[in-house]
N, C-alpha and C positions, 0 to 999 in steps of 0.2 A: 762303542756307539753310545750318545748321551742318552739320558733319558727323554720322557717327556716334556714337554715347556711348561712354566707353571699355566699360562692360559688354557692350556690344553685339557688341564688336570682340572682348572674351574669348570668346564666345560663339559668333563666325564662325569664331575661330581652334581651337576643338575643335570644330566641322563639318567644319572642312578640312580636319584632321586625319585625323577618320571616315572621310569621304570616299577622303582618299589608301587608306587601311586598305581601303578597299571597292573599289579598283583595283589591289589587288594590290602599293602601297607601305607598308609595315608599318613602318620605321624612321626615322619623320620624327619633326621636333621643334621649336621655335621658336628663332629666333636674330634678331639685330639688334635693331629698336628697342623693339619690343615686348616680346623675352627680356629688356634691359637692362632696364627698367620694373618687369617680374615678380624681377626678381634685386633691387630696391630703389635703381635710381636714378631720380627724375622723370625722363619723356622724352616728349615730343609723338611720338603713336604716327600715322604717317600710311598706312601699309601691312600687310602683315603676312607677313614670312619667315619662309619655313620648310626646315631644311635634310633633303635626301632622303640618308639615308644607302643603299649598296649598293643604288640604284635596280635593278626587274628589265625599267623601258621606258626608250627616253629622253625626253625633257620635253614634245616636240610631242605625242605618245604618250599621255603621261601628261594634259596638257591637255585631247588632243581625246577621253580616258575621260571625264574630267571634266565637260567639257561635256554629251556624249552621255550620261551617264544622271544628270547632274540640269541639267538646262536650265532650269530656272528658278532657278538659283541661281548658276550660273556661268556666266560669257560669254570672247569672245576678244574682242579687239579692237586696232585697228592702232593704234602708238602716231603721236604729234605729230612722231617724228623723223624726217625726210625721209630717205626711202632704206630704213628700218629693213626687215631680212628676219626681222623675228621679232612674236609676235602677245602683247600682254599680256593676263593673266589677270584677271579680277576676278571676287569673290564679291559676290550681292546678296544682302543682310540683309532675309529674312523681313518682312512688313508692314510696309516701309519703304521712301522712294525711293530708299536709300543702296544703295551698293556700294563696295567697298573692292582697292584693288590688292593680290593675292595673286602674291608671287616665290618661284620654287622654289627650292632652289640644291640642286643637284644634285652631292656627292657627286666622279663623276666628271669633273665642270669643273676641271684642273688650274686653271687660274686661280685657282679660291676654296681651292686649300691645306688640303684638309681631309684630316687624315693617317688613314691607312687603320684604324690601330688604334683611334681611336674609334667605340664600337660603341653600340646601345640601353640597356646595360648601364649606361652610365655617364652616363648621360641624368637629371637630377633634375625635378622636379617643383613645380609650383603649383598646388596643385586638381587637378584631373587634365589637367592640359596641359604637357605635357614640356617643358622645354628641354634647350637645349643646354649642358651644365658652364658654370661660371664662368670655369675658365682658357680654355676655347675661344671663349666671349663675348671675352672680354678681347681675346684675339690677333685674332678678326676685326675686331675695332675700330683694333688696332693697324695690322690691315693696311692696312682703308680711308682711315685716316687715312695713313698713309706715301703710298699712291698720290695722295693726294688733295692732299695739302700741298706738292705740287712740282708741280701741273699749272697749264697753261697759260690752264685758265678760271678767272674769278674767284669765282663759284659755287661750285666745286668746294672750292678754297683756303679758301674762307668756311666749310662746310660742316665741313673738317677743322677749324681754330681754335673755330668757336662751338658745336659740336656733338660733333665725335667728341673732342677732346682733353679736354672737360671729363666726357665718357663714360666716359674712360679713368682718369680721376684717380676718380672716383666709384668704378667698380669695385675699381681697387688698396686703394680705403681698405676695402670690404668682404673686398676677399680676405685684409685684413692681420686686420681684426678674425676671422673667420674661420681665420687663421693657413694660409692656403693657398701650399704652395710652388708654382707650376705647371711648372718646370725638373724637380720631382722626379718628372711624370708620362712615364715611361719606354716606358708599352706605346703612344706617340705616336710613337714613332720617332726618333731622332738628329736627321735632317734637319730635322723640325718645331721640337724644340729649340734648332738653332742657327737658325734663322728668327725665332722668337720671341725670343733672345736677342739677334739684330741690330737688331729694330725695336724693341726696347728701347730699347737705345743710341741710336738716331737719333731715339726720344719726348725721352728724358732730353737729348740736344745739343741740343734746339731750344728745351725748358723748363728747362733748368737743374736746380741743386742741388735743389729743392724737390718736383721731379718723381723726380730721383735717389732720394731718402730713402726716398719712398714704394716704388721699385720697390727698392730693398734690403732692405724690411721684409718683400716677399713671394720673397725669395731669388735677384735678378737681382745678380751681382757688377758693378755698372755705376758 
């Protein structure tokens, strides 16, 4: 059985939205593979992220709101990893058998590097489904890719090379057409800056000159 249509999936991902909005999460947006797509790169949408800015619960919280006042549209469930102490999300698409895995990224997860100064404000839009900016798309790609392309599963590595490195090149050419500097965005913080400017470097060491060019067109001194 196929999955769901991509209209389908635009469709779950401003319910989610609604939703968050109706438990008291106000400043969410999309991000990953889905915001890549909407920003104009092809990408096989298998999921659908969303990032929570300035959460006012934390994620269990936020889930089991979810579930509890619309239960027939969201469920939890244990995921296939043995051991796992956490319950995945999924939304079930209206007159259909489909459901689709919804991931939060919440903001206050050090881990996911999201600097404090981007706000709702700077959130752009597709129809009325927000993403998350182009330069911030961009960086969390750079980052999964950095983690991903040194790890010890094969999977993983695979995932960085055929998926996020060809993610990352797609976006640099919109952000150049576009003329976006993302170094120039200042109310992100120093920190974020020189993060972004390191996983630059280590994109551009691994692709060469041809990766270089493109990230000099959108103002990485690399």
């Amino acid at each position: 059985m196929s999955g769901p249509s991509y209209n389908s999936i635009l469709t779950a991902a401003g319910n989610i939205i609604e939703a968050l909005k109706g438990v008291g999460e106000t400043w969410c947006c999309l991000i990953g593979g889905l915001a890549v797509n909407l920003l104009g790169v092809s990408h096989y949408v298998a999921d659908i992220d969303i990032l929570v800015l300035r959460p006012q619960m934390d994620k269990e919280t936020v889930q089991d709101a979810l579930v509890y006042r619309w239960p027939y549209n969201f469920s939890l469930e244990t995921p296939l990893t043995p051991g796992a102490d956490f319950m995945k999300l999924f939304y079930h698409i209206p007159r259909t058998n489909h459901k689709i895995k919804v991931d939060l990224l919440f903001s206050t997860e050090l881990d996911l590097e999201i600097p404090y100064g981007l706000q709702a404000g700077h959130f752009v839009y597709s129809g009325n489904l927000p993403l998350a900016p182009l330069y911030f798309v961009l960086y969390h790609k750079l980052m999964g890719w950095d983690i991903r392309i040194s790890s010890p599963e094969n999977w993983k590595r695979s995932k960085a090379s055929q998926i996020d490195a060809p993610d990352i090149i797609s976006l640099c050419v919109i952000a150049a057409r576009e003329s976006l500097i993302p170094l120039s965005k200042s109310h992100l913080g120093r920190e974020y800056l020189y993060n972004f400017h390191s996983r630059v470097e280590a994109f551009v060491s691994w692709y060469g000159d041809d990766a270089r060019r493109l990230f000099r067109r959108i103002g990485f001194p690399v």
